[in-house]
N, C-alpha and C positions, 0 to 999 in steps of 0.2 A: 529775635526776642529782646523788649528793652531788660536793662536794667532794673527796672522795680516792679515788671510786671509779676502781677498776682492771679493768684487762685479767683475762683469766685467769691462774690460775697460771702458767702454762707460757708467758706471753708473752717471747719473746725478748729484745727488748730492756730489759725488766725486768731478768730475769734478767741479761743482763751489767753494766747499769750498778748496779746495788744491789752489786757488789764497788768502785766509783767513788764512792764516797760526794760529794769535791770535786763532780764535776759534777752528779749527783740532787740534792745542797742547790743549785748554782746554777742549774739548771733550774727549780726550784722558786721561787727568789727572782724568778727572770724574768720567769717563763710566769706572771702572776697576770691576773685580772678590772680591763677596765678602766670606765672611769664604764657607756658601751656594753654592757657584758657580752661585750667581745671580747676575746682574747688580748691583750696586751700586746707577750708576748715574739714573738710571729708578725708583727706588725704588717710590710706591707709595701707598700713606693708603687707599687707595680703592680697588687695587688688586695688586695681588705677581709682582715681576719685570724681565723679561725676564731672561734666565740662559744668560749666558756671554761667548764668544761676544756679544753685542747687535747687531741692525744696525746700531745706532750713532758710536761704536767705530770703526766698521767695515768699517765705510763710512770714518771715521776718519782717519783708518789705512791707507785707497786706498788714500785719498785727502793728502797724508805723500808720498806717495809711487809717486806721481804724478806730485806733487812739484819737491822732488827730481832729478825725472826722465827731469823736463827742458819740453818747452813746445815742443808737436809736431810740424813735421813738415809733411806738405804733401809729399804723395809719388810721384813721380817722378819725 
């Protein structure tokens, strides 16, 4: 799995936080690879933290990708 791969289009929470820019960049900054290859931003003292990507980074990555990309427009 790369690094920025994403959900599908139509994933929802993509879709709202790519108008959040503040939080999709601090999601980003958080949720990174740690030495382990686990989340970072997950880490939790009650059980181990997902390996990395998570789905916050992931959702992070597509709402980056989504922005970028300008809003749809309908087809035809």
């Amino acid at each position: 799995m790369q690094e920025d791969e994403e959900g599908p289009a139509e994933w929802g929470l993509a879709v709202e936080l790519a108008g959040m820019s503040e939080v999709w960049r601090r999601l980003l900054e958080l949720h990174v690879s740690g030495r382990d290859g686990r989340c970072t931003g997950c880490r939790s003292p009650v059980r181990a933290a997902p390996h990395w990507p998570c789905t916050l980074y992931r959702a992070a990555a597509h709402a980056r990708r989504i922005a970028a990309d300008g809003p749809r427009r309908p087809a035809g």
